[in-house]
N, C-alpha and C positions, 0 to 999 in steps of 0.2 A: 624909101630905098635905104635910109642910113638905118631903121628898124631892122629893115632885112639883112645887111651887113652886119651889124651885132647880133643878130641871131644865128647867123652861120659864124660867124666866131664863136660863140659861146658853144655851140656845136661842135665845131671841131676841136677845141678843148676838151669837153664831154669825152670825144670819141678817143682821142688822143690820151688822155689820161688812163679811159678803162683800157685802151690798149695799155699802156704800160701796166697797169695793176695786173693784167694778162697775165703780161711776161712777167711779173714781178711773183706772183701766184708761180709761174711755171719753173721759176729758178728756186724758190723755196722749196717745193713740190721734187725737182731733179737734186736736191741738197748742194748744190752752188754757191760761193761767197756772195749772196745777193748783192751786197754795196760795191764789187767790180766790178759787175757785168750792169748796171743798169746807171743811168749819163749821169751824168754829177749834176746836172740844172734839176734834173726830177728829184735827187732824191734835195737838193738843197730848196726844194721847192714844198715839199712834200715836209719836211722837219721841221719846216715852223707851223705849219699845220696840226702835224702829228704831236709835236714836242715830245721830238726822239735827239733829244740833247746833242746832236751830233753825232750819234753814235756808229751809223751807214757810212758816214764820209771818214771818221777816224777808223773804221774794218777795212773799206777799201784802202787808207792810208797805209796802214799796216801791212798788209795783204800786197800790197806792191813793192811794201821798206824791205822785208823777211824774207825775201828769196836767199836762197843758198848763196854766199859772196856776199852780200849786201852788209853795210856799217851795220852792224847790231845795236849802234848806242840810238841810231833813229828809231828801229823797234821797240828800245826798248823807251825810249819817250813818251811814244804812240801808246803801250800798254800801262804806262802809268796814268798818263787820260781814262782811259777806258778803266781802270783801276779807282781813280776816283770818281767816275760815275757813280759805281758799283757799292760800292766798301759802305756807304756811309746808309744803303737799303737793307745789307747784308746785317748791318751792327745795329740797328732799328730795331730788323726783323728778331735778331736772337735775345736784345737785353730789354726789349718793352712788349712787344706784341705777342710774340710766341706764340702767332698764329701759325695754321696751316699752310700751305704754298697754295690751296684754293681759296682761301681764307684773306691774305695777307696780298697787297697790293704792289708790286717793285720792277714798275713801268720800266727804267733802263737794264734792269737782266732781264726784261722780259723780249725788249729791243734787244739786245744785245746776242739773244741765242737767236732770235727771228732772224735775222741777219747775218748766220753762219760764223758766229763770234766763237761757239764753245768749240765746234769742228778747226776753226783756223788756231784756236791756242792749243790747241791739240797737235796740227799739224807741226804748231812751231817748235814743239816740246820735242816731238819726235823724230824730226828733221834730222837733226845731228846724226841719229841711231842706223836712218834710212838712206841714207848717201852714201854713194860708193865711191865717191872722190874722197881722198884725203885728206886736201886742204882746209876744210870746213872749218870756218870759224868757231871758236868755241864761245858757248854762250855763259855769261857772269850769273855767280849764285842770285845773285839780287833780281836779274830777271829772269830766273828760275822761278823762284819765290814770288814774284809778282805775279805771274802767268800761273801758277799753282792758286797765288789766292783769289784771282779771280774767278777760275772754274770752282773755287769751292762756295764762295759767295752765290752762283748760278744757281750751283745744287740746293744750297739751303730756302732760295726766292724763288725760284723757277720749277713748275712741277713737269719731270721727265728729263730734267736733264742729269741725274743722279744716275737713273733706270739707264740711259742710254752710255753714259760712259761704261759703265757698268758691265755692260751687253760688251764691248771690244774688250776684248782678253790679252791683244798685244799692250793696249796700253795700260789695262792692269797691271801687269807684268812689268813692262816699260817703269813704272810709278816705283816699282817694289828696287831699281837698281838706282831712284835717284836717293833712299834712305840711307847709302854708304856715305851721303855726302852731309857733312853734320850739320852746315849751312840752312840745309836743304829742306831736312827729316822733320823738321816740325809740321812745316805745311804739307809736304809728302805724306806723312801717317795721317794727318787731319781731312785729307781727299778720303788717303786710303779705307778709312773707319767709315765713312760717307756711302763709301763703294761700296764694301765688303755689308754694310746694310740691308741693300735693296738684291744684292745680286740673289737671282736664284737656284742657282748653282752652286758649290763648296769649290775654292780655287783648291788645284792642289800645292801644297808648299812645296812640293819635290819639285813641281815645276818653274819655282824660281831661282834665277840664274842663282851658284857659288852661295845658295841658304844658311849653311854653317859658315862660312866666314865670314857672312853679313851681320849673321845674328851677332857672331863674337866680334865684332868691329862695333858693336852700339857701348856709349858706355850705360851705366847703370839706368839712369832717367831716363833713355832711348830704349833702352830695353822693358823698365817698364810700361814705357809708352805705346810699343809695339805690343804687348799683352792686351792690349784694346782690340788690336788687329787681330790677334790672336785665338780670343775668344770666339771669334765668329768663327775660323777654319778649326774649330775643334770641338765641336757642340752640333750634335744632332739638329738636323731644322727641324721647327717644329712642327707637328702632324697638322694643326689646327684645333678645332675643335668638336664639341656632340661625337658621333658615332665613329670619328678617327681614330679617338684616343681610344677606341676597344681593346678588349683582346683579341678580338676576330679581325681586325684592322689590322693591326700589329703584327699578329702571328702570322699574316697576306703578304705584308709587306716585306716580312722577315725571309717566308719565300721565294718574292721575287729578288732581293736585296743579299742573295746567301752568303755572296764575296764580303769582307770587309768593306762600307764606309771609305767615303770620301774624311771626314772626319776622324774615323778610326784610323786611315792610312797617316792623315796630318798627323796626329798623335805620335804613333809612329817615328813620323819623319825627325817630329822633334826632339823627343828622347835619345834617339841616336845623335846630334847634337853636342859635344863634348862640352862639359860646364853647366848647360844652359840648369837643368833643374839645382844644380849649387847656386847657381847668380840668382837662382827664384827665391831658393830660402833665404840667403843674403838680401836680396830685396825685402822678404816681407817680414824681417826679423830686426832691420835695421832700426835703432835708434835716432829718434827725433829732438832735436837741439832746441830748447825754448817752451819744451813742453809740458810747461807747469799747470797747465788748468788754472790760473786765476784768474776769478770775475771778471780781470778787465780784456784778457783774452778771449774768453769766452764771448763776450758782447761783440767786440770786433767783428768774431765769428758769425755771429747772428746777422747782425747789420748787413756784411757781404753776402747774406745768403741767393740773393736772385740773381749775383754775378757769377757765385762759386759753381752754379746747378749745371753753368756749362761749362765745357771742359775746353772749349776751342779760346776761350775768354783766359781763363786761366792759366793754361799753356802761352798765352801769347804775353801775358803778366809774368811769368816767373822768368820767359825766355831774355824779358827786357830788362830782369834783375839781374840774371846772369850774365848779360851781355855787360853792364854798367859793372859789376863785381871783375869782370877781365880787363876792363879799361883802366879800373881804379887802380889795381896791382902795378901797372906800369905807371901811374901818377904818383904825384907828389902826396898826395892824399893814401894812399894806401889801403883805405876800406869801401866795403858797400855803406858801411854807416856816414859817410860825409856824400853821399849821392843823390841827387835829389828825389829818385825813385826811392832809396831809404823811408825818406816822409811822407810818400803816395803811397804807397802799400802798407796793412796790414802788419804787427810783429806775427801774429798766426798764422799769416800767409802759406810761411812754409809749411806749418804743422797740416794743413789742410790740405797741402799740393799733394805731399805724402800722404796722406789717408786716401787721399783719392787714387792714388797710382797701386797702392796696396790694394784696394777692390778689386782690381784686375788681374795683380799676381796670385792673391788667394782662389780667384776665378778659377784662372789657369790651371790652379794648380787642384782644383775642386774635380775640375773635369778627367782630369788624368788619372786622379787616382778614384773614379766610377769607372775608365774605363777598361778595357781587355788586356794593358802592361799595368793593372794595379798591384800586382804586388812587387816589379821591378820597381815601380815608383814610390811603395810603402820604404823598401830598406832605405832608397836612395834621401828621402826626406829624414828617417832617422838617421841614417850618418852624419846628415847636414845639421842634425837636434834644429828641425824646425820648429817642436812641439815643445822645448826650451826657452826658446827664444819667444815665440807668443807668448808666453806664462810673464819670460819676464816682461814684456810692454803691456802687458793684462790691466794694471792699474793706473798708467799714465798716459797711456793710448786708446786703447783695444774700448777701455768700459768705462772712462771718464763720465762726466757730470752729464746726461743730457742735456743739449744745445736746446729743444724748443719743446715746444708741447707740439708738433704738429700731428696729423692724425697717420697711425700705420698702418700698413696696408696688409692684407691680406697676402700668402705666398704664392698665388699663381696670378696677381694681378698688377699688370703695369703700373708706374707712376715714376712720380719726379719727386725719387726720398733725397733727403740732404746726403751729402757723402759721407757724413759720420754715420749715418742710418744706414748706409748702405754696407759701409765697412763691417761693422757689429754682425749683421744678418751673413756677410759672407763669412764671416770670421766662425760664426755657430755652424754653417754649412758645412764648412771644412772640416771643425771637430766632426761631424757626424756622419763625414766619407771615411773621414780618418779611420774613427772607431769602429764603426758599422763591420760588425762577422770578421772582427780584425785583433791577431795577436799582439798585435802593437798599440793595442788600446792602453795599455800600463803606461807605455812611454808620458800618459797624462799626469800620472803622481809622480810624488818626489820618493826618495830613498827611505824616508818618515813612514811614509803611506803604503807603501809596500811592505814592510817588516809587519802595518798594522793588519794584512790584509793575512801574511804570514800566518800570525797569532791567531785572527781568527779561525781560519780553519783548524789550526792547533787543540786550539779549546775546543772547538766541534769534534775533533775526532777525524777527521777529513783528509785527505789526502790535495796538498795546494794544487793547482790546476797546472797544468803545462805550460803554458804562454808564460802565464808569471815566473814559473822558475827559471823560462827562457827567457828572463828579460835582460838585457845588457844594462845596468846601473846606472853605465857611464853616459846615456842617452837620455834619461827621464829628468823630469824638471827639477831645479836645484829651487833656493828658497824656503821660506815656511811651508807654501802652501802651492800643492800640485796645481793644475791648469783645472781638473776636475772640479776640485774643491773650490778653488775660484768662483767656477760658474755655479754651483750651487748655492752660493754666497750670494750673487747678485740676483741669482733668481729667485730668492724669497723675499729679497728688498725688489721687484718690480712691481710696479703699478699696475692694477687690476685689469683694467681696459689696455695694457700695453700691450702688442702682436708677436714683441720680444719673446713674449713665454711659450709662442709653439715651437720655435728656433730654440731656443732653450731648454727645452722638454725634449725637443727632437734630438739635439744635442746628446742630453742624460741619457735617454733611452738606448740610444744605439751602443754607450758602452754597455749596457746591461743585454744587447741582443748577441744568439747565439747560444751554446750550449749553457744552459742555466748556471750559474756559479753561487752556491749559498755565499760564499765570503764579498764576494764583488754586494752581496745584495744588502746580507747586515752593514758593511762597511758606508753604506747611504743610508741605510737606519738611522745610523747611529746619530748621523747629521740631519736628522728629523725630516727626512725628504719625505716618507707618506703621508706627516702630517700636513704638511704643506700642501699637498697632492688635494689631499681630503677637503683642506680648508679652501682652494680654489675651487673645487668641483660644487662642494656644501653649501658652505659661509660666503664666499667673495661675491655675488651674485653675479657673476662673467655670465654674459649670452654668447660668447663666441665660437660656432661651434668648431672650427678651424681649434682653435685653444681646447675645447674640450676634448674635443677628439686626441691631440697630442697626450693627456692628461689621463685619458682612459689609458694610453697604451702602454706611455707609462707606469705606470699602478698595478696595469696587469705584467709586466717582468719581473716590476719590483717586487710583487707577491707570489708568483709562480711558486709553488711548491714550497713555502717559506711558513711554517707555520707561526715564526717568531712574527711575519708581517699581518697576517690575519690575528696574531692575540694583539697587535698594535692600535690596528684597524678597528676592532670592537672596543679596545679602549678610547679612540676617536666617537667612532659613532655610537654613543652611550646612550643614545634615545631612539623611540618609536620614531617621533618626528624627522629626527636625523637620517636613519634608516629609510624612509618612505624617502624625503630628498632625493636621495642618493638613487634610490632605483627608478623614481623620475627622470634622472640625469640619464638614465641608461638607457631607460624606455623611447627617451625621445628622439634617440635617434640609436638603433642600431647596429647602421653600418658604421657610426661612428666609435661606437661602443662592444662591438662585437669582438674583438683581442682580449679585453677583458674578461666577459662572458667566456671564453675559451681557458682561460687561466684561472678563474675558480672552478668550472668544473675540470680541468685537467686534476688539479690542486685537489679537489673533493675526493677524485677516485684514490690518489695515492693516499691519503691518508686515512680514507675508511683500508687502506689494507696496514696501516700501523696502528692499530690499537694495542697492541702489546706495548706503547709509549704513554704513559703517565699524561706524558703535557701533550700528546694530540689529541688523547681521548676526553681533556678538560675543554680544548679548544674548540675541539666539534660541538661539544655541548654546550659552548656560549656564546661561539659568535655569532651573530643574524646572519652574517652573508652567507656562511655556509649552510647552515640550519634554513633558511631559503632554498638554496639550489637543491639541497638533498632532498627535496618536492618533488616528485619524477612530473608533475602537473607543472609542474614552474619551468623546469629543461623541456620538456615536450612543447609549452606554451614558445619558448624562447625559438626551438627549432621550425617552429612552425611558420613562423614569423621569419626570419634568417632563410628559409627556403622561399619565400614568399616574394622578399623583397630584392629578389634578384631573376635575371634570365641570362640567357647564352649572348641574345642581340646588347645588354645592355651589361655585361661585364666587363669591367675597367681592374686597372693594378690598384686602385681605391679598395673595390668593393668585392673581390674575387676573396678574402680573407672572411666573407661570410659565407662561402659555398666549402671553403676549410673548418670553418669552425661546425656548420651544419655535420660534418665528416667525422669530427674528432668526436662529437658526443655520439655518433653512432656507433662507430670505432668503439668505443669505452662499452656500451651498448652488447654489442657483438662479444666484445673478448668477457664478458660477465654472463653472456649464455640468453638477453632479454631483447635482440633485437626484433624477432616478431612481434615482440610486444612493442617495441617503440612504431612499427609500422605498421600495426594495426589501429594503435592511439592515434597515431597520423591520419588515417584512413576515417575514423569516427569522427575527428574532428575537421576533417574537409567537407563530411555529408554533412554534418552541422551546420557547418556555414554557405552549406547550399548549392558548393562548386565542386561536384563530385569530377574526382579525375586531372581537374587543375593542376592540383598538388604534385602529386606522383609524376605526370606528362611533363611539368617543369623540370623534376627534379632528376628523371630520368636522362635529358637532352642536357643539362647541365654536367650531369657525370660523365658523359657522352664528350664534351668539351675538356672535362677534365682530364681523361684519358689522351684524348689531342694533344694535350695545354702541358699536360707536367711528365706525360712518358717520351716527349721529347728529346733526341737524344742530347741537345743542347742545353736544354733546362738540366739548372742546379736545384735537386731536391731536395742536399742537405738542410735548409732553412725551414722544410715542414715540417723533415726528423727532427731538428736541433729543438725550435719552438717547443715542441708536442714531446722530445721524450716516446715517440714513439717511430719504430724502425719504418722508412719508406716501403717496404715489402709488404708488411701489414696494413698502410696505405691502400698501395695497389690490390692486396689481396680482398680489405673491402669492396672496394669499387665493383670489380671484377662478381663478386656475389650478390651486388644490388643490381648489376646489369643484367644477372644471368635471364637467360630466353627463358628458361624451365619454368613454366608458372604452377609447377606441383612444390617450386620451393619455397619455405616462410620466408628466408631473407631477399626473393627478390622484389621487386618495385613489382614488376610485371604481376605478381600474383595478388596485388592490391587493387588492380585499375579493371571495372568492369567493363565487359568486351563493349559495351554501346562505349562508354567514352576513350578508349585505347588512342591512342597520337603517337607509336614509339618508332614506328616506321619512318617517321618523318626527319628529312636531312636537318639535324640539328643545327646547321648553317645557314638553314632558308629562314630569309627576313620574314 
């Protein structure tokens, strides 16, 4: 009997319990403050079991203190519990583990949101906002700030609690009005950058409450703190990747997408903004106090490295220097230097806080000027002489000693670079929005460097190009040595394997893009830029082809039409040996190398019509690379390949610059009277290789796209006229004659493709 009595107890426990588990399922399930609604003996029964630290009984604590009227100073007791739960999984997970949230183990935020903790710090943040009574308590910065860093510790340990704040757009919004409060704004932006992460939608900035007077209430540090924010509502999301990043993708989306951007509108929003792009250049121009670069700073730097990588760590370091620097002023002590945080931090501390808040401003300001107010944002940055102000921080900030050997990365691939690696790469960026198809590319030399650029066209006979003689004096960089000349300085002291040199290249090149300029091009002559060119592509043995690619395209601006660059060129490559190298380089990847390819035969045709020129008709005869291309076997072999290695389903903004250069040599082709001859060679050498019709069928549907793609009435096609030197009309007037239907004519495609293998009917769009 006493058997049977403990087994019907244990039983009714049994049943007892999964009832409650039930109901405890059903109140999670209905998003309920679980720990109020279910009895205090379960769940205190149930916690030492579980070893849920408490954390049920301090939510229902809370959850009964926080009603509207209620003492705040008990809430907020209750949140510093549940805050030390938290804090100490949260600062694990970011300075040791830097694991995933599936990855990484942090049992009390994992309680913690189970148990409708994130929803109730939520409720109590926003209470005040949502009452329509008057009297409401006002709640203390401090338990602002405490209830802020616990949801942000959630997001960083808990997977989905990020996604889901994220998902409520009031309290998005909500978040963005507690930033006016300076108290506040640290751990305010540090959710906010959290949020603005994962969201998948672009917020709009117009939609937050009084945006210009906010923005202009930040001081300086706030402002650049919020450029973190920033960068997200202003930057296209990204497509993904494989068959998104098309141009058939693109030009879809472009379609459905006709209105301006969420992004493009934020742009917008900000601009209109009074000051703010002054306070950016003021930011990223600012001088840094302590910034000597000596060894022993440097090592500091290094040491801190796995603290500096996060910026929540950092921020919450500089806040507590700042805090101890406003206490000191009113002591008897009077400095940060007598504090005892003085001898806990770093002296580089600062220099690095600042490098890092400058990645953001240069971001910002990267983005603005690629996009649709680019040229309102071109003057507004020269008035501010941002492009001054870089030059001057060029050697004590911007390009200092490298901190590490660590490895760099590639430019479209994630990682965790130090924030002086970061800064560098964005700082090369910038120059290269700057410059890119831009009159204000001068604004890089000094007053020196312009008179030299003067001279040379002088001595050429030349007429100086327009931009320059529009250039305002009073804007360009003072000093010995322009912001240009700088970076070709550093770029022939980089290290072989360094990823520096495709940002660096990328850099050079864009001043040189656009309508060819002989003087822009001697003036890098002179500074022995192709040698270097030559010696990284030859000599350096770089496998990089990221790097080489910058480097081909380089080389071919540099030498566009320049005959001074091709007799340079043959004085580099003095040998057979060297020669073969070099067209290895090219062979081996095409698309990489195909700008170049376009720039010696563009280059070829203009100067076989100067021979009446002493020094071109010596040149023609001695340099290999021309004396190569002027092989009609050599161009036919290149075209053939260049058509080959592309289709309509698989062109990108990469690789679309082969289906141009395929054009330009036809182009050239056509206007010299020989184009059935280059499509008939075409034709021989497809049945050659055994793929009759391939050729043509490709290259038909491609032009087919091309007509799409660039008769657009929103495509810019000055950049195919500028490159080529040859007018967009005569462009489209090829095209137009390789499509023609008539196949009684020699220049069309059609009259090369025998009727067993013809494909032209087919929607060039179909996968």
């Amino acid at each position: 009997r006493r058997l049977d009595t403990d087994r019907y107890v244990r039983l009714n426990e049994r049943q007892r319990a999964f009832s409650c588990l039930c109901r405890l399922r059903s109140v999670l399930l209905s998003g309920w403050l679980a720990g109020s609604v279910i009895p205090v003996d379960l769940l205190e029964e149930r916690d030492k079991k579980a070893r849920w630290q408490g954390i049920p009984l301090l939510l229902r604590k809370l959850h009964e203190s926080s009603h509207i009227n209620n003492d705040l100073s008990k809430t907020h007791s209750v949140v510093k519990e549940l805050s030390s739960l938290l804090s100490m999984e949260a600062m694990s997970f970011v300075t040791e583990d830097r694991k995933t949230p599936q990855e990484s183990v942090s049992p009390n935020t994992y309680t913690f949101d189970l148990f409708g903790g994130v929803d109730l710090f939520v409720e109590i943040l926003m209470r005040p906002t949502l009452s329509i009574q008057g009297d409401v308590p006002i709640m203390s910065d401090d338990l602002i700030k405490d209830c802020l860093s616990v949801l942000y510790n959630c997001c960083i340990c808990t997977e989905g609690v990020t996604k889901s704040l994220a998902a409520r757009d009031d309290f998005v919004m909500f978040l963005f009005t507690l930033m006016s409060n300076k108290k506040t704004f640290l751990q305010t932006a540090t959710l906010i950058e959290d949020i603005m992460g994962v969201r998948k939608e672009v917020i709009r900035l117009e939609d937050i409450p009084n945006l210009a007077s906010l923005v202009q209430s930040f001081n300086q540090q706030q402002l650049a703190n919020f450029c973190r924010i920033l960068s997200v509502t202003i930057s296209e999301p990204d497509m993904g990747v494989d068959d998104k990043h098309t141009l058939l993708a693109r030009n879809a989306q472009q379609k459905i997408n006709a209105s301006p951007s969420r992004a493009e509108s934020n742009q917008v929003a900000l601009l209109n903004i009074p000051g703010f792009i002054e306070r950016l250049c003021k930011l990223a121009t600012r001088k840094v106090s302590e910034a000597s670069g000596t060894s022993a700073l440097l090592q500091e730097l290094e040491d801190w490295h796995s603290w500096l990588d996060n910026a929540l760590v950092l921020d919450a370091l500089m806040q507590m220097a700042i805090e101890e620097a406003e206490q000191s002023k009113s002591s008897d002590e009077g400095s940060l230097s007598s504090s005892p945080l003085r001898h806990t931090l770093p002296q580089s501390m600062k220099i690095v806080h600042e490098i890092m808040y400058k990645v953001e401003v240069l971001y910002v300001l990267c983005v603005l000027l690629m996009g649709r107010q680019r040229n309102q944002v071109h003057r507004m940055l020269a008035e501010y002489r941002l492009i001054p102000g870089l030059n001057n921080l060029f050697d004590k900030l911007i390009w200092r000693k490298q901190l590490s050997s660590r490895t760099l990365h590639r430019q479209n691939q994630n990682c965790d670079c130090s924030p002086e690696i970061s800064f560098k790469i964005q700082f090369l960026r910038l120059l290269q929005s700057f410059s890119d198809h831009h009159e204000n590319k001068y604004l890089l030399l000094n007053g020196q460097e312009l008179n030299e650029l003067s001279a040379i066209s002088l001595k050429a006979n030349i007429p100086e190009v327009e931009a320059l003689v529009n250039t305002d004096r009073n804007l360009v960089c003072d000093g010995k040595k322009g912001l240009l000349t700088r970076l070709i300085s550093i770029m022939k002291k980089e290290p072989v394997d360094s990823s520096f040199r495709f940002w660096q290249a990328r850099a050079v090149e864009s001043f040189l893009r656009g309508a060819t300029s002989y003087a822009d091009q001697i003036f890098l002559l002179k500074r022995g830029l192709l040698e270097h060119i030559l010696f990284c592509i030859i000599d350096s043995g770089c496998k990089s082809r990221d790097v080489l690619q910058s480097y081909f395209d380089l080389l071919g601006e540099l030498m566009k039409f320049n005959i001074d660059a091709f007799k340079r060129f043959n004085k580099y490559v003095n040998t057979e040996e060297k020669f073969q190298m070099f067209l290895s380089q090219i062979n081996s990847s095409l698309v990489d190398s195909n700008m170049l390819v376009r720039c010696i035969v563009l280059s070829l045709d203009r100067f076989e019509g100067q021979t009446d020129d002493i020094k071109v008709v010596e040149v023609l005869s001695e340099c290999r690379l021309l004396s190569y291309m002027a092989q009609v076997e050599n161009r036919l072999s290149f075209l053939f390949r260049l058509i080959n290695i592309i289709n309509v389903q698989t062109l990108t903004q990469e690789n679309v610059s082969c289906l141009n250069t395929s054009l330009v040599v036809l182009m050239l082709a056509r206007w010299r009277g020989k184009l059935p001859f280059y499509l008939s060679a075409l034709k021989e050498k497809e049945y050659a290789e055994k793929y009759p019709g391939c050729l043509f069928n490709n290259f038909y549907h491609l032009l087919r796209f091309w007509q799409h793609h660039y008769l657009n009435k929103d495509k810019d096609s000055t950049c195919l006229e500028n490159s080529s030197c040859i007018p967009f009309t005569y462009w489209k007037e090829t095209v137009t004659v390789l499509l023609s239907s008539d196949r009684s004519s020699l220049c069309a495609i059609a009259m090369y493709i025998d009727e067993a293998y013809r494909d032209l009917d087919r929607d060039f769009l179909e996968v």
